[in-house]
Every structure is written in structure tokens, then in C-alpha cells.
C-alpha positions as CSV (number, residue, x, y, z in Angstrom):
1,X,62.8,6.9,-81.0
2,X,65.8,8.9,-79.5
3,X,66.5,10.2,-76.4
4,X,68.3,13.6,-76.2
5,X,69.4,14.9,-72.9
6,X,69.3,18.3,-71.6
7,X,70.2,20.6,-68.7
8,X,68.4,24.1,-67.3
9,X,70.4,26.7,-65.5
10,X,69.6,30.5,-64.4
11,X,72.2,32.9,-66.4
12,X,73.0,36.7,-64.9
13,X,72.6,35.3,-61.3
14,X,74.0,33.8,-58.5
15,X,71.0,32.6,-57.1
16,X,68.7,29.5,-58.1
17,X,65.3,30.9,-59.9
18,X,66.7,34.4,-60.5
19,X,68.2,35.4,-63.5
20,X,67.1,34.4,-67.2
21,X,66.3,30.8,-67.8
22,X,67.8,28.8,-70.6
23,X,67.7,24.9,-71.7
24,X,70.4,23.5,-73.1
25,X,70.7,20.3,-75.3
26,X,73.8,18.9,-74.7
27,X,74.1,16.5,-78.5
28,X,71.8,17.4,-80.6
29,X,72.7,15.1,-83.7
30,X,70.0,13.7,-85.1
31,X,67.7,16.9,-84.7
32,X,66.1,17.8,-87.7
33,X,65.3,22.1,-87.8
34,X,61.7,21.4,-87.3
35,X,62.2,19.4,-84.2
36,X,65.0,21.5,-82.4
37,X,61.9,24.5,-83.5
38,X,59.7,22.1,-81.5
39,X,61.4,21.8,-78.5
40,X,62.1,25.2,-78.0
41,X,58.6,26.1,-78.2
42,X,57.7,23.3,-75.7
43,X,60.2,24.6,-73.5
44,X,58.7,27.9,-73.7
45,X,61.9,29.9,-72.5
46,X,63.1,33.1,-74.2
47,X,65.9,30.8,-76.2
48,X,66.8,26.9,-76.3
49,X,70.1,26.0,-77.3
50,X,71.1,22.7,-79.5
51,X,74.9,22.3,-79.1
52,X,76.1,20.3,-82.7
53,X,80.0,19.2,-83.2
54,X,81.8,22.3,-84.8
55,X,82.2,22.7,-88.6
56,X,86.0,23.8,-88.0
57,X,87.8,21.7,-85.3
58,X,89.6,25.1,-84.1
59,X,86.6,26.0,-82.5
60,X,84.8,24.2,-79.4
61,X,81.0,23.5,-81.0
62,X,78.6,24.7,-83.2
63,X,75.5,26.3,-81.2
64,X,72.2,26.7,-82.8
65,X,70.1,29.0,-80.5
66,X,65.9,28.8,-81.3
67,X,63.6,31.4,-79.3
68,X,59.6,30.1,-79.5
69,X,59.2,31.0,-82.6
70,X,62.4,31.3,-84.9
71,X,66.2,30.7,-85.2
72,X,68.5,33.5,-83.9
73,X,71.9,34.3,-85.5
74,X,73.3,35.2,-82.1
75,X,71.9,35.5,-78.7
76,X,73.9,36.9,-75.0
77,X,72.4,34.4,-72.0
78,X,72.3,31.1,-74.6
79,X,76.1,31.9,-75.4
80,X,76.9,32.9,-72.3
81,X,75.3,29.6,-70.5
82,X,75.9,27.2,-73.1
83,X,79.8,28.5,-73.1
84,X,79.3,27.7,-68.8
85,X,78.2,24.1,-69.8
86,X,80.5,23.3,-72.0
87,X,83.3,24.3,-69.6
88,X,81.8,22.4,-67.1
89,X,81.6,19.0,-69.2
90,X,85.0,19.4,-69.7
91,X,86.2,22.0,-72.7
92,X,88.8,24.4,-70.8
93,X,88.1,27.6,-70.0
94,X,88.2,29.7,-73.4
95,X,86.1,28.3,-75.7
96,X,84.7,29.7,-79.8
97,X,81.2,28.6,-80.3
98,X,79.8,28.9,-83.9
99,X,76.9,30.7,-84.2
100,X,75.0,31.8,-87.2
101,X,76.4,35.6,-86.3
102,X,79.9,33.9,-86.3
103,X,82.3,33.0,-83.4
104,X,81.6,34.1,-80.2
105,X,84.6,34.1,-77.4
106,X,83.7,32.8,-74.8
107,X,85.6,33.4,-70.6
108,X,84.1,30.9,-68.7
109,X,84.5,30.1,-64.7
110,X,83.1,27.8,-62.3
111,X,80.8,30.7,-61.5
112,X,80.1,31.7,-64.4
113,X,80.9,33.5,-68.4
114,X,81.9,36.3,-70.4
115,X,81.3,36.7,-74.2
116,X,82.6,38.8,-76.8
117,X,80.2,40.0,-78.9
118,X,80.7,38.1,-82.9
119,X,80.4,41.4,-84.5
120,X,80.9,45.7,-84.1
121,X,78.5,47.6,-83.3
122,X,76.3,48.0,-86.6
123,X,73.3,51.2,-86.4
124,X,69.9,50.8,-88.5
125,X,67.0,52.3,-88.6
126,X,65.1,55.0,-86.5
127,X,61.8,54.0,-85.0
128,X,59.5,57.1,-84.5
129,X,59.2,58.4,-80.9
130,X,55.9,58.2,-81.1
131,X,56.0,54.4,-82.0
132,X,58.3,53.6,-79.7
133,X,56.6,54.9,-76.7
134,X,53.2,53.1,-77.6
135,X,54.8,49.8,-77.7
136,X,56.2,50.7,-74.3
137,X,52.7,51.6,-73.2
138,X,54.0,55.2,-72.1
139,X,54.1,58.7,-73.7
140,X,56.6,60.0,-75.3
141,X,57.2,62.9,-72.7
142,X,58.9,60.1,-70.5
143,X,61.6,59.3,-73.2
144,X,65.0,61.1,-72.9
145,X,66.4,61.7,-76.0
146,X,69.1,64.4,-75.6
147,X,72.0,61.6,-77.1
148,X,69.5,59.7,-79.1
149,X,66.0,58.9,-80.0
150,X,64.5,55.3,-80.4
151,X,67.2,53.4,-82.9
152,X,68.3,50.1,-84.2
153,X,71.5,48.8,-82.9
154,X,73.2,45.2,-83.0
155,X,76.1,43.9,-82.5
156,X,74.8,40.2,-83.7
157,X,71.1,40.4,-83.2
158,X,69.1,44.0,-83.6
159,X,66.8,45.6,-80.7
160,X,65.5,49.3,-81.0
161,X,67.3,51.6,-78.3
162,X,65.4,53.9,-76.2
163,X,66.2,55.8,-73.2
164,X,63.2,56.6,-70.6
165,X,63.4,58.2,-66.9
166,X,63.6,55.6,-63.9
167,X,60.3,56.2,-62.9
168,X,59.2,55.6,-66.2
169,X,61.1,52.2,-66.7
170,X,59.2,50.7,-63.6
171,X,55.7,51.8,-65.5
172,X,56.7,50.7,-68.9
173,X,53.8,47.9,-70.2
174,X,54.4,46.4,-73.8
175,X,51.1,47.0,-75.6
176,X,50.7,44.0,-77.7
177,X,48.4,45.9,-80.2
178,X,50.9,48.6,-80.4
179,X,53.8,46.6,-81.5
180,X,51.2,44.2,-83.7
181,X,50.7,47.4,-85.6
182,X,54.1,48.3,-85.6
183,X,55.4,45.3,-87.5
184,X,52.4,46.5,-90.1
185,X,53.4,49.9,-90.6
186,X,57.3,49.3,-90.0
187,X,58.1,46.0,-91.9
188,X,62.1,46.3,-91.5
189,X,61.4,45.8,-88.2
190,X,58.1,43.1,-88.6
191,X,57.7,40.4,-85.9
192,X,61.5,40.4,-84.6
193,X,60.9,44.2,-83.4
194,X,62.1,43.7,-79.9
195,X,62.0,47.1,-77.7
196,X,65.3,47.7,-75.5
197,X,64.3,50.3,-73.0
198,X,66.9,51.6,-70.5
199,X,67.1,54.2,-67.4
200,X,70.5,55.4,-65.2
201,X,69.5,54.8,-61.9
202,X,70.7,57.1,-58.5
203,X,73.8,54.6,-57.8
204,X,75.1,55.4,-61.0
205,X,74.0,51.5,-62.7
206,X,71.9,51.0,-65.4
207,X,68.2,49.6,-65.3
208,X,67.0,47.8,-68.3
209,X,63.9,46.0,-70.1
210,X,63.2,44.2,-73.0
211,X,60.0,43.5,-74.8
212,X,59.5,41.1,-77.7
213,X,56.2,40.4,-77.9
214,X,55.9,39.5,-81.7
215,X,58.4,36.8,-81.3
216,X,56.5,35.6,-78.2
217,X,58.6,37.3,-76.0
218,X,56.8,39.5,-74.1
219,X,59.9,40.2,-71.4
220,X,62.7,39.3,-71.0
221,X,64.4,38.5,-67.7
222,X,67.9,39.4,-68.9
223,X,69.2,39.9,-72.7
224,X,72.8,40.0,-72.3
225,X,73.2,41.0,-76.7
226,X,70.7,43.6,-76.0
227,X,73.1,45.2,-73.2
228,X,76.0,44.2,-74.7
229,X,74.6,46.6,-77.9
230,X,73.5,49.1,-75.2
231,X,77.3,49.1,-74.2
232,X,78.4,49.6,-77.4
233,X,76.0,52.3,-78.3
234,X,77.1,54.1,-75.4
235,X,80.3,54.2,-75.8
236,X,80.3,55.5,-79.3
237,X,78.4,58.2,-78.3
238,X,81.1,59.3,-75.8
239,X,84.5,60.5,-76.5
240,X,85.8,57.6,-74.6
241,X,88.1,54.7,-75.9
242,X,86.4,52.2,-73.6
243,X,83.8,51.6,-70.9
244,X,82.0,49.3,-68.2
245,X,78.5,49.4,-67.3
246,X,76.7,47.0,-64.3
247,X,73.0,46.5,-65.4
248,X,70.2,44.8,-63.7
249,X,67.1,43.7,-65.8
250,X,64.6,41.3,-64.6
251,X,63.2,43.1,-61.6
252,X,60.1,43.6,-62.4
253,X,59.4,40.5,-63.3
254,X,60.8,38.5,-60.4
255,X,63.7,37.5,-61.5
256,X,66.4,39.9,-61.2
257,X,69.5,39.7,-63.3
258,X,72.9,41.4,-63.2
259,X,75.1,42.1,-66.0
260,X,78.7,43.5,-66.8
261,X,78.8,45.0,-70.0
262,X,82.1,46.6,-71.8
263,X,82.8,48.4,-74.6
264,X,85.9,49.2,-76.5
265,X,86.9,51.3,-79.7
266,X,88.9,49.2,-82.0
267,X,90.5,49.5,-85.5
268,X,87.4,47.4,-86.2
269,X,84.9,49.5,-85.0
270,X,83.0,49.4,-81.3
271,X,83.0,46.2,-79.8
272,X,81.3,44.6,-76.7
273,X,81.1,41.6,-74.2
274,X,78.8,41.1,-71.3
275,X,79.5,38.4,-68.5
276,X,77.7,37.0,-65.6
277,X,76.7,34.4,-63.2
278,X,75.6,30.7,-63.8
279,X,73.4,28.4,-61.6
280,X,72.2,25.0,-62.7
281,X,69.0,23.7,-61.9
282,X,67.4,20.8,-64.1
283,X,68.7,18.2,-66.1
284,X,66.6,15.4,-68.1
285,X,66.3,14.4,-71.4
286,X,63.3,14.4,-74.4
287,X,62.6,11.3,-76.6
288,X,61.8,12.2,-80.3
């Protein structure tokens, strides 16, 4: 048998149990899929992280990040708190981790990180209003859709877009029947359909909430490539060459995160990063 060590920290805070937890195993060589599938699901976090030696030496690690169910091609609090403990083992302050997606730059601190999202802003499909507001576990009168309805969005990893009033954000429920049948009747979307809702709140911020229930996530504390797409959404549906947005998800659930998100038009296309604080809080180590 081997022992392979990990750490836990709290990512979009500055405060010890806020924030979105995340594990992250600091060697994993020697992991097969199924196992590094295994302990993600034992860990029972939104997303595990398995940091591997890169596969070209210009960039700092390879990063493979595993929610309960499945492998992700990109993911914003694993890159963004895996970037954090990387620096803090030693690996500088600008780091490239390799991630299915591709490379994601990462700014990191002693507070915490900022990432640049591995790809421009890509749009897919439309998800029916109607849809969309059943999986939220509201009707579709409390959706705003004067700059868009309910639509796919990624700039690494796709969530559906939807903008709702601020009283309806705080009522929002994910209907697990709802989005059962939605993966039935919508099959581009399937199990990974994962529900970005989002209200403008009276200081001028944004308020935010994720549901994934398919995938076993049923909320999210903080999804930093959700709002990093929401960024990049927003800013291509201004006139604007760039922009910054603070967002706080996690509220509802007790653990309240705070994001900075930019946007910027580039020859490329639209492209984000979001950024925020790091706490530690466990370390140990699992024997396989």
C-alpha cells in the first residue's frame, strides 16, 4: 500500500470555514483514474484535485480536477487553490498548470490567486425559460431577460446563464426532479447541466448561485469558471472593451464567498480571470 498526502483549504475567503472547500493531493503518481475517481467521491467536496509532474517542463504541473462523479476539463476554485499551494510549496508566484481545457495562468499571493481563464468565451445552446426556471424551483416571471434568456456559456467548462431579480435569487430551490427530466428531454445538456443563476444587487455587486444536482452537486459555495463565464458573458454583451465585477455566492448556504471577476476583448475573442482569497485548514494523507 501507498500513502498519498493531501491538504484542505477554503478558496474565495479570508476566513477559515467560509468560502468553497477544496482537497488537494499534493503527488499523485501512482494514482490510477479509478482511484483518484474514488477519492474524490470520498471526499465529497464539489472538486478534488490530483497535482501530476507536467507533460511540458515550461509549465509548473499537470492538474487533474475530479468532482463526485466525473473528471472536469477545467474548473475556477481547484485552479485557483491548487495554483495557492503550489506557490506556497515553493513554485514562484506565476505559475501554468495543465489542465484538460489547456493552461491556466495562474497570479498567486500569500493571500491568495488569480487565474486566466484557458479559453474565450465560447456560447451554446438555449435552454427554454420555462426549463430553466423549474430547475430553479421558481417561475419564469422572476427571470430577467431583457439582454438574454437562459444560455450556455463556457469559457473551459459550460453552465447555463440565467438572470433572476434579487428577491428571487434568495428563493431559488433546485428541483431535483426538474433537472432529472431535463437531462431526459435536453440530452446536450444531460447530467453535467449545471444552472448559473445571477441577480445585481443595490450596491451595485453581483449575487450568484450554482446548482448541479445531476453531477451531485446540488450548490455550490463558490464556482469561480462559472463567474469567470458570467464576466465574459457580460462583457460581450456591452459595448465595453473590458470590465470588473465583485461577486459573492455562497450565502445562502453558510459559507459566503467573494470573487473578482474580469473581462477583456481581445483579438482572440472575450476573455476572463477571477481571483480570490485562500485559507488552509487540513492536511493528512490517504493509504491506497
Amino acid at each position: 500500500m501507498a500513502s498519498y498526502p493531501f491538504v484542505t483549504l477554503d478558496v474565495f475567503t479570508d476566513t477559515r470555514f467560509g468560502g468553497n472547500p477544496l482537497a488537494v493531493f499534493t503527488d499523485a503518481r501512482g494514482l490510477s483514474d479509478q482511484q483518484m475517481q474514488s477519492l474524490a467521491a470520498e471526499m465529497n467536496l464539489s472538486e478534488t484535485t490530483f497535482i501530476l509532474p507536467p507533460q511540458d517542463t515550461a509549465n509548473t504541473a499537470r492538474v487533474r480536477i475530479f468532482n463526485r462523479t466525473a473528471e472536469m476539463p477545467f474548473a475556477g476554485h481547484p485552479s485557483i487553490g491548487t495554483g495557492w499551494v503550489l506557490s506556497q510549496a515553493g513554485h514562484g508566484g506565476e505559475l501554468r498548470l495543465e489542465v484538460p481545457a489547456g493552461i491556466v495562468g495562474v497570479n498567486a499571493t500569500a493571500q491568495g490567486a488569480t487565474i486566466a481563464a484557458p479559453r474565450a468565451l465560447e456560447l451554446g445552446e438555449r435552454l427554454p425559460l420555462e426549463v430553466a426556471a423549474a430547475c430553479a424551483g421558481l417561475p419564469p416571471s422572476d427571470f430577467i431577460v431583457s439582454q438574454h434568456g437562459p444560455v450556455e456559456a463556457s469559457v473551459g467548462v459550460a453552465f447555463v446563464f440565467a438572470e433572476v431579480t434579487a428577491e428571487a435569487l434568495a428563493r431559488a430551490a433546485p428541483d431535483l426532479a426538474a433537472f432529472r427530466q431535463a437531462a431526459v428531454d435536453y440530452p446536450h445538456f444531460g447530467d453535467r447541466l449545471s444552472l448559473h443563476l445571477y441577480a445585481h444587487d443595490s450596491e451595485g455587486k453581483l449575487r450568484a448561485r450554482m446548482f448541479a444536482p445531476n453531477s451531485g452537486t446540488v450548490e455550490d459555495p463558490a464556482t469561480g469558471s462559472a463567474n469567470a463565464t458570467l464576466a465574459a458573458l457580460l462583457l460581450s454583451l456591452s459595448t465595453k472593451d473590458a470590465g470588473a465585477w465583485d461577486i459573492i455566492q455562497g450565502v445562502e448556504m453558510g459559507r459566503p464567498s467573494r470573487l473578482h471577476a474580469t473581462a477583456q476583448r481581445t483579438s482572440g475573442g472575450v476573455t476572463a480571470t477571477v481571483g480570490g482569497g485562500c485559507v488552509p485548514v487540513l492536511r493528512g494523507e490517504a493509504t491506497i
